[in-house]
C-alpha positions as CSV (number, residue, x, y, z in Angstrom):
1,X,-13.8,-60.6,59.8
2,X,-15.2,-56.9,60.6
3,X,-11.9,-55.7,61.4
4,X,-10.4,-57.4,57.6
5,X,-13.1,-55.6,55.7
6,X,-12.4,-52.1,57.8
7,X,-9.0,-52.8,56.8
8,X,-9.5,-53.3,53.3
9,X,-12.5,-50.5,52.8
10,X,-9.8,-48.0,54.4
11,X,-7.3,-49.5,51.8
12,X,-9.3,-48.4,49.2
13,X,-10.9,-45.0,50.3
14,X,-7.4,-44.2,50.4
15,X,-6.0,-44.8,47.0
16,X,-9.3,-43.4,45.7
17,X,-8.4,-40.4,47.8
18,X,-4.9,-40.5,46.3
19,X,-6.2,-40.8,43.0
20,X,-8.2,-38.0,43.6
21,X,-5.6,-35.8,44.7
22,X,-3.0,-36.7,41.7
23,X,-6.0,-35.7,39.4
24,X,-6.8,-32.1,40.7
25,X,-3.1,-31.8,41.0
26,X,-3.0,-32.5,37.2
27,X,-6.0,-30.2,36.2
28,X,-4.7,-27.5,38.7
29,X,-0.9,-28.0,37.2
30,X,-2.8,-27.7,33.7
31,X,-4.8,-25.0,34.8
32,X,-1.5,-23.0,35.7
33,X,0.3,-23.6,32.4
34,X,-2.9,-22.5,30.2
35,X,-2.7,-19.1,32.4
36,X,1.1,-18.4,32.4
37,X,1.0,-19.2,29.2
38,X,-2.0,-16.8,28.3
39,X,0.1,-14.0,30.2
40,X,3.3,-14.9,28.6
41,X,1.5,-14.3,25.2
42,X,-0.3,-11.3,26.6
43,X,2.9,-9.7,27.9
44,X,4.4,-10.4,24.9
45,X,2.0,-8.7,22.8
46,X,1.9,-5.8,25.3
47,X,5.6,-5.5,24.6
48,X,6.0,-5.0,20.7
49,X,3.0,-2.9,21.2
50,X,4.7,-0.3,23.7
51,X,8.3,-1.0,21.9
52,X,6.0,0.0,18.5
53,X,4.9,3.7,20.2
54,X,7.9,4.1,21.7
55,X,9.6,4.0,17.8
56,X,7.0,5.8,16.1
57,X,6.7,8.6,18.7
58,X,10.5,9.3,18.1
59,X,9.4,9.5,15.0
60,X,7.6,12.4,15.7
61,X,4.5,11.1,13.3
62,X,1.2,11.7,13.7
63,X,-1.5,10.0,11.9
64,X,-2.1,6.6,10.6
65,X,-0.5,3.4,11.4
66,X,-2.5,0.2,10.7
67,X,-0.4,-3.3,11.0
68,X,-2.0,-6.6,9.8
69,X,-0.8,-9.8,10.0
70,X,-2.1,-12.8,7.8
71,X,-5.3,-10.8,7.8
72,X,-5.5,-10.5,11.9
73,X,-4.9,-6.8,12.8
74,X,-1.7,-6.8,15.0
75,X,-1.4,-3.0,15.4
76,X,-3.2,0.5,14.9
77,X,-2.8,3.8,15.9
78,X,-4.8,6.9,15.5
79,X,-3.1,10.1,15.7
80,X,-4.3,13.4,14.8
81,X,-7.2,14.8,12.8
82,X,-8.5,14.8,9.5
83,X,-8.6,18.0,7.1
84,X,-12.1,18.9,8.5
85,X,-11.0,18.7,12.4
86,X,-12.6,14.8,12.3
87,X,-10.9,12.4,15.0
88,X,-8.4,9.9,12.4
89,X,-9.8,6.3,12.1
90,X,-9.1,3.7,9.7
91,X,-12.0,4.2,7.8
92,X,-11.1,8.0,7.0
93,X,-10.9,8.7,3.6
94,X,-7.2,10.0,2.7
95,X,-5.1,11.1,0.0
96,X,-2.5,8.1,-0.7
97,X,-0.3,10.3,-3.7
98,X,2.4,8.4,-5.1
99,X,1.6,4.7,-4.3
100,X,-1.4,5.1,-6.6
101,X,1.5,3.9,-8.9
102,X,1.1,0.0,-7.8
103,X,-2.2,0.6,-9.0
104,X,-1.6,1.5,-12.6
105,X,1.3,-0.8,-12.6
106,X,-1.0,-3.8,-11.7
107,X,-3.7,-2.7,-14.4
108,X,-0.9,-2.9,-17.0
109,X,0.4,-6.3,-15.5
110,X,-3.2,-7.5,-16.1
111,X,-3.9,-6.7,-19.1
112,X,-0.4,-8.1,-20.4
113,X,-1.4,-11.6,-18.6
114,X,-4.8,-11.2,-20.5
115,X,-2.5,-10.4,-23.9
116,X,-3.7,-7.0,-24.9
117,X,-0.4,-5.4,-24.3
118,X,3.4,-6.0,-23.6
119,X,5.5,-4.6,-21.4
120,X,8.0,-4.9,-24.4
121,X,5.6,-3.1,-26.6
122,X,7.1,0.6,-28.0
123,X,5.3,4.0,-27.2
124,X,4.8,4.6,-30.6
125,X,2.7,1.9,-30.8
126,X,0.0,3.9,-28.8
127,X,1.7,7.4,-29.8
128,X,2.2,7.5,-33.0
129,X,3.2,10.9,-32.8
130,X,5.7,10.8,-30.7
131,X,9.0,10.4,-32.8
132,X,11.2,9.4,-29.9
133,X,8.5,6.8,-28.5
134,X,10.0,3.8,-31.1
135,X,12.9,3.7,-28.9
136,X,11.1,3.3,-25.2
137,X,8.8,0.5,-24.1
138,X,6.3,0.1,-21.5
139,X,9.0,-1.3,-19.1
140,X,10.8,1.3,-19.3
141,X,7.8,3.4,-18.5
142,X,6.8,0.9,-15.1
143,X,10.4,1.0,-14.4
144,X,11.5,4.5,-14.3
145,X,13.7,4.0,-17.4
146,X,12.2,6.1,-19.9
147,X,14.5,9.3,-19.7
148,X,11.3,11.2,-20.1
149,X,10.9,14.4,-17.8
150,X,8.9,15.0,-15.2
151,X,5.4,16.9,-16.4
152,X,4.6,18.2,-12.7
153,X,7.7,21.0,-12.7
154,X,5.7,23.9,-14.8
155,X,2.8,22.1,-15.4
156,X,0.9,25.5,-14.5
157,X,1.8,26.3,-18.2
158,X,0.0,24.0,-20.0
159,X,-2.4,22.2,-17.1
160,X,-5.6,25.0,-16.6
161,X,-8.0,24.3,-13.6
162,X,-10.9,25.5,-15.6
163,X,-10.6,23.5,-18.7
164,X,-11.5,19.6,-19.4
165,X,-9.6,16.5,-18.5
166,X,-9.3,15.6,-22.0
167,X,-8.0,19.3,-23.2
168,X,-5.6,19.3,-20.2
169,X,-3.9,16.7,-21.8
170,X,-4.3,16.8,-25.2
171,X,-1.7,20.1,-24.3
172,X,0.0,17.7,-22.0
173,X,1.1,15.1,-24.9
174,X,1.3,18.0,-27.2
175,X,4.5,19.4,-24.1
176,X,5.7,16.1,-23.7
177,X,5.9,14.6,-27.0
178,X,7.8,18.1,-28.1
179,X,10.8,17.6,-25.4
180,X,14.1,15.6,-25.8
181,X,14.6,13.1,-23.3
182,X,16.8,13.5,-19.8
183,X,18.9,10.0,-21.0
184,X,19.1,7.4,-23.3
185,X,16.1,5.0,-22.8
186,X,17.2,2.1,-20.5
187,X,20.8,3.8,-19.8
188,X,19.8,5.5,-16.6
189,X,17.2,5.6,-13.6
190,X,15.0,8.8,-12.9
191,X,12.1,9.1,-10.6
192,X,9.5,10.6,-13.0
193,X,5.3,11.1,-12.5
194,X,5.2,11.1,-16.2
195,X,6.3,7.6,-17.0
196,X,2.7,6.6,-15.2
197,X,0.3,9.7,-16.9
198,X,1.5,7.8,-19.9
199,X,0.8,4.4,-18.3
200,X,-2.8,5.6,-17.5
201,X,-3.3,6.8,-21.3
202,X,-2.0,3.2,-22.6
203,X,-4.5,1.7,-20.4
204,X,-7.3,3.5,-21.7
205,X,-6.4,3.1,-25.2
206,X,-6.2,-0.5,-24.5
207,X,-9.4,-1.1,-22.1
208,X,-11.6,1.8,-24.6
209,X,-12.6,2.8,-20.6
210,X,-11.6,6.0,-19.0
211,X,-8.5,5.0,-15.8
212,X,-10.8,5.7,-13.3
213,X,-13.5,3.2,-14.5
214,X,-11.2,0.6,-15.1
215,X,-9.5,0.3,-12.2
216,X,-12.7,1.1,-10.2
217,X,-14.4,-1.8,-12.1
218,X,-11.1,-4.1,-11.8
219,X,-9.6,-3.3,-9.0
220,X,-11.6,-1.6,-6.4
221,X,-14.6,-3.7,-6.4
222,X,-13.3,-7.2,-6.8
223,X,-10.9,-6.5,-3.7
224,X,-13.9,-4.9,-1.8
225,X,-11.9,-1.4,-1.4
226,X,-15.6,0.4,-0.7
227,X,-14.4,3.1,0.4
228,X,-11.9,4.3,-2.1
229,X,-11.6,6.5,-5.1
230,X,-10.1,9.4,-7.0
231,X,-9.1,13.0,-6.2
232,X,-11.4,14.6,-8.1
233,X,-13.9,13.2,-6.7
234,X,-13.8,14.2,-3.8
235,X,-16.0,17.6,-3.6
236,X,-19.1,15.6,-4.8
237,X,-18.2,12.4,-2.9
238,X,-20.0,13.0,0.6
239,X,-18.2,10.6,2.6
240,X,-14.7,12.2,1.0
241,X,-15.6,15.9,1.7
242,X,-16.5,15.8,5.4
243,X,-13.0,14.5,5.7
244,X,-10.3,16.2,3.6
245,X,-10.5,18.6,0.9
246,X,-7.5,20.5,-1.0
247,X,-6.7,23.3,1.1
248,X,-3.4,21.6,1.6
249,X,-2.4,21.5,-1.8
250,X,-0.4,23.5,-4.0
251,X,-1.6,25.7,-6.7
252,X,-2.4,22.9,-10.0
253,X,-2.2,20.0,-8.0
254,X,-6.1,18.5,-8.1
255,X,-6.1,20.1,-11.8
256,X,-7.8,17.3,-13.8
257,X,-5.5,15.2,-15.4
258,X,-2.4,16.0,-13.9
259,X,-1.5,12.8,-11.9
260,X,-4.0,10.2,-13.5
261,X,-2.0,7.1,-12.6
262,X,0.8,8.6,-10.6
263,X,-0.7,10.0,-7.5
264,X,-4.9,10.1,-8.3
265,X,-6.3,7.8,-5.3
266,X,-8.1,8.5,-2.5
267,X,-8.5,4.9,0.2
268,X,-8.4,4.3,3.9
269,X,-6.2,2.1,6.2
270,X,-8.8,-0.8,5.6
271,X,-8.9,-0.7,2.3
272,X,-5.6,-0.8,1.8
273,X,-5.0,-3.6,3.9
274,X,-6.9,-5.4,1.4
275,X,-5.5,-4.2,-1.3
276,X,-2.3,-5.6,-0.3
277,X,-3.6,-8.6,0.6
278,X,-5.1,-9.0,-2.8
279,X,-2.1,-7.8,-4.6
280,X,0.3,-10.3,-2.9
281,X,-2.0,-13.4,-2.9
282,X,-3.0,-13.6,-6.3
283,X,-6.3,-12.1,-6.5
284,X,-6.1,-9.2,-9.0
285,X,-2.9,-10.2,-11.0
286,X,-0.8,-14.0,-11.0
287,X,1.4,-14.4,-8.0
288,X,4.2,-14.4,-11.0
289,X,3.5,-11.3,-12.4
290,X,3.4,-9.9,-9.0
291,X,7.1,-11.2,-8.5
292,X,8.0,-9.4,-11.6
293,X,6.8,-6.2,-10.2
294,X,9.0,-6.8,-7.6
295,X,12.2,-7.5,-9.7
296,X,15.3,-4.4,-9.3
297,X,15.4,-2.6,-12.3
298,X,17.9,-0.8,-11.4
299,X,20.5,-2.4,-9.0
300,X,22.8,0.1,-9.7
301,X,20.8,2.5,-8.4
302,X,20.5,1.2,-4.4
303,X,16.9,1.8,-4.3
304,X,15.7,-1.8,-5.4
305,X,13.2,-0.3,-7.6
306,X,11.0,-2.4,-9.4
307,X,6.8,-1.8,-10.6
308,X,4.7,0.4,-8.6
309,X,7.0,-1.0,-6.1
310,X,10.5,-0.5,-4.6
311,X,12.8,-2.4,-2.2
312,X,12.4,-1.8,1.9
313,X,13.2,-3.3,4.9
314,X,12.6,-6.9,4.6
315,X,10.0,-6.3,2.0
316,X,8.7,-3.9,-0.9
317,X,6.0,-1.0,-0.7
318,X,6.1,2.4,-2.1
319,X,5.6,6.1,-0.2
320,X,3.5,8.9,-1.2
321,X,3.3,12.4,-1.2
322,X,0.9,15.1,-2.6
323,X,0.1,18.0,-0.7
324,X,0.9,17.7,2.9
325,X,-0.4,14.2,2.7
326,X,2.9,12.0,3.6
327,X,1.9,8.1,3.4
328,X,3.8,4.4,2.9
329,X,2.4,0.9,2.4
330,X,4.6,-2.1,2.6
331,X,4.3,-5.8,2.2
332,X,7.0,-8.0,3.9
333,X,8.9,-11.1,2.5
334,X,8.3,-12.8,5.4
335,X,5.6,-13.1,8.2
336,X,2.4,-12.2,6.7
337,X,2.8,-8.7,7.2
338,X,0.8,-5.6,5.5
339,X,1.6,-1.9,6.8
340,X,-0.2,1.1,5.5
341,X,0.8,4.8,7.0
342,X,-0.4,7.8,6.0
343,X,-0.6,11.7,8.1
344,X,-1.0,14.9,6.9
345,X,1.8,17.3,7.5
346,X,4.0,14.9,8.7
347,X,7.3,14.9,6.7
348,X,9.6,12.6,5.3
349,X,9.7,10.6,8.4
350,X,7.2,8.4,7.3
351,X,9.6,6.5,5.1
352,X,11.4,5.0,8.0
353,X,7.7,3.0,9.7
354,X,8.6,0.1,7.9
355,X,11.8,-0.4,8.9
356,X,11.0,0.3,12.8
357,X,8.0,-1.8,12.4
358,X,9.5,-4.7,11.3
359,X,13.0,-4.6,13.3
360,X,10.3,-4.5,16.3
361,X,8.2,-7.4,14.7
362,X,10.8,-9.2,13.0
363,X,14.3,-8.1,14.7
C-alpha cells in the first residue's frame, strides 16, 4: 500500500513539475517576444531617425526641424543659433515670412463661413476707389489671380520707416489702385505679396478690428499659439528681442505696414505645430472650408496652388522667406503628419524637408 501511494504522490509531483515548467516556458517565451519586439520598434525608430539626419545634413540646413505625428513628437532637431547668439529650441521665437499667408487666408475663410463676406465678392466692394477692382474678387486675391503687382519691388518710394501704419498705406492704396494690372483677372497665375496686404485690409474693414487683433483674438489664443505674434512687435516684446531682431533684413522690410497679411508673423516650432493641428482638424475654420483652401487654382500652373496653401509632397504647406529667415510648414494627406522648418541664412534648400521627410516616413 506504501509503495502505491509513493507511486502515485511521484505521479503527481511530476506533472505538477511539468506543469510548472510549460508555464515559465510560456511567460519566458512571452517575456522574449515583448522584448524583441520593444527592440524591433526601438531599432526601427532609431532608423528613420538617423535616415532623417542623414537627408537633412545633405541638405546642408541648419536650424529648425520639428516633426509631429497625431500630436506625438516623432522628430526634432536643433541646429544653429538664434539672431542674438541663443542655442535654437522649439520655443525660439522666429520670423515665419510668407506662410503668414494661411493665416490671413483662414481669417477670410472664417468670416465667409460666419457670412460677412464672400470669396466671390468684388474689390470694389471694399475699394470703391479702385476702378479696376469690379472686375477681381476675393478669390482671385487668396488665389494668386488677381493680376495685381507686387507692392514689395520699390516700395521704398511710397513705404517711409518713420511715418504711421495707417499713412504708409493710405500712399500704398493710393500706388496700387493707380497701376494697370500684370493680366486679365482670372486669365493667369502670379505669385504676388499684394493680393494678401489687400486681404488684410478687407478683413479689417469687415471685423472694424486692426489684422493683428483679429487674428491674435481669433486665431492665436483659441489654438493656444502663446508664444506668437507680429514683426513689429518685436523690439518691445521681451521674450522676441533676446532672440532675433532685424539686423538681417533689408532696408523697408519691418516698415509698418508693408507685409500685414503676407509675411507679418513671428511663432515657434511648437506653436506651429498647433496651429496645424488646429487648421486641419476643424478648430478655427470647417474641415470643408479647409478642403477648399486646399483646392488647385491653377493646375495649369504645376504648382498645385490653392489658399494660403500650395501642393507638396504627399501633402500641402507653404514656405517662407523674409530676411535671411528661410522656413516651411506642411501638413500631409496621410499619416497624421505636421512639419514646421525654419533657419536663418539657410537658402532655398528648405523647400525640399518635406519631401525628404516624408519619402523617409512614408516611402
Amino acid at each position: 500500500m506504501k509503495r502505491i501511494l509513493a507511486l502515485i504522490l511521484c505521479c503527481l509531483l511530476a506533472v505538477g513539475f511539468t506543469a510548472c515548467s510549460e508555464e515559465k516556458s510560456e511567460k519566458t517565451a512571452t517575456t522574449t517576444t515583448e522584448t524583441t519586439t520593444e527592440l524591433q520598434t526601438e531599432a526601427k525608430d532609431t532608423d528613420y531617425i538617423e535616415k532623417l539626419d542623414k537627408r537633412i545634413d545633405v541638405l546642408g540646413f541648419e536650424g529648425i526641424v520639428y516633426i509631429t505625428q497625431n500630436g506625438e513628437d516623432l522628430y526634432t532637431r536643433t541646429d544653429g543659433k538664434d539672431e542674438k547668439g541663443g542655442d535654437l529650441t522649439l520655443d525660439t521665437p522666429m520670423y515665419i515670412g510668407s506662410i503668414s499667408k494661411q493665416f490671413c487666408a483662414a481669417a477670410v475663410m472664417m468670416l465667409s463661413e460666419q457670412g460677412k463676406l464672400s470669396v466671390d465678392d468684388t474689390l470694389d466692394k471694399y475699394f470703391p476707389e479702385y476702378e479696376i477692382g469690379k472686375d477681381i474678387t476675393i478669390q482671385n486675391l487668396l488665389s494668386m489671380r488677381s493680376g495685381i503687382f507686387e507692392h514689395t519691388l520699390g516700395a521704398e518710394d511710397y513705404f517711409l520707416e518713420d511715418i504711421s501704419e495707417s499713412e504708409n498705406l493710405r500712399r500704398m492704396k493710393e500706388w496700387i489702385f493707380s497701376e494697370p494690372l500684370d493680366f486679365e483677372p482670372d486669365s493667369e497665375m502670379k505669385y504676388s505679396n499684394t493680393n494678401y496686404l489687400l486681404l488684410a485690409l478687407i478683413v479689417e474693414q469687415v471685423t472694424g478690428q486692426h489684422y493683428q487683433n483679429f487674428i491674435r483674438e481669433n486665431i492665436f489664443e483659441p489654438v493656444g499659439m502663446s508664444s506668437s505674434g507680429f514683426i513689429y512687435e518685436v523690439k518691445s516684446n521681451p521674450d522676441f528681442s533676446k532672440c532675433i531682431g532685424d539686423s538681417t533684413f533689408f532696408k523697408g522690410e519691418l516698415t509698418e505696414g508693408l507685409i500685414k497679411g503676407a509675411g507679418d508673423i513671428v511663432s515657434t516650432a511648437h506653436d506651429m505645430d498647433k496651429w496645424m493641428t488646429a487648421l486641419k482638424s476643424g478648430k478655427i475654420i470647417s474641415k470643408e472650408s479647409f478642403e477648399e483652401m486646399k483646392i488647385d487654382r491653377s493646375p495649369d500652373y504645376g504648382e498645385r496652388r490653392g489658399y494660403g496653401l500650395e501642393g507638396m509632397y504627399k501633402g500641402v504647406g507653404h514656405t517662407g522667406l523674409i530676411g535671411d529667415y528661410w522656413s516651411v510648414n506642411f501638413i500631409s494627406n496621410e499619416g497624421g503628419y505636421n512639419l514646421f522648418a525654419v533657419g536663418i541664412g539657410s537658402g532655398g534648400t528648405i523647400g525640399g524637408i518635406p519631401e525628404v521627410a516624408m519619402t523617409v516616413l512614408l516611402g
